[in-house]
N, C-alpha and C positions, 0 to 999 in steps of 0.2 A: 504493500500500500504506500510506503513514504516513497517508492518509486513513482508513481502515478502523480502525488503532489508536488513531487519536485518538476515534473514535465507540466504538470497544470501553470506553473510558477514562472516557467519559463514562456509560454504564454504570454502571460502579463506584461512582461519585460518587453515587449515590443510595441504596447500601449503609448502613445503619446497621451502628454498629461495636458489639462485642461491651460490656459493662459488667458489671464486678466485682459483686459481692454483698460487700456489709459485714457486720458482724458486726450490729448493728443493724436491717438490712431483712431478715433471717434470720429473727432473733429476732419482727421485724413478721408473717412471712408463716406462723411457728409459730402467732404468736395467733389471726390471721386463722381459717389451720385451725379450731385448735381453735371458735373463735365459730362457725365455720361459714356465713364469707360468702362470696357467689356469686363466682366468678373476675371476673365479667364487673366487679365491682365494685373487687375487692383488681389490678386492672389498671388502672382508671383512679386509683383512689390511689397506688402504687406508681410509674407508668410505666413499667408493663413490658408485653411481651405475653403473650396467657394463655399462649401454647406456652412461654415464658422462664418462667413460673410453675409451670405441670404438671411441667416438666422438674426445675424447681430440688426442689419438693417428692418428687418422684419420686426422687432425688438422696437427702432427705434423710431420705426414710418417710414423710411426711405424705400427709393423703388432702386433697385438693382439690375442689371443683364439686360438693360436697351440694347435693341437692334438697328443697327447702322444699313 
């Protein structure tokens, strides 16, 4: 059995952990909005995922993933 927990364990360890929003990267993902750049973009600037991005704007009323 503590073979079984230790591979459960190992599991976990590939979990990224959750990461606060500052007052700052808020502010970034307002402008963003408004500029109206592609998610695919304001996620490799930022380092987040889009789902962490839709969510967060979602959260805060912003509309996200206009089409050009």
């Amino acid at each position: 059995m503590a073979y079984n927990r230790r591979r459960a364990t190992k599991k976990m360890d590939g979990r990224r952990k959750r990461r606060d929003w500052t007052k700052q990267q808020v502010q970034e993902l307002r402008a963003h909005s408004r500029a109206r750049t592609p998610v695919a973009r304001i996620s490799r600037l930022m380092k987040r995922t889009t789902g962490a991005l839709r969510q967060k704007a979602f959260a805060l009323g912003l509309s996200l993933g206009h089409r050009h």
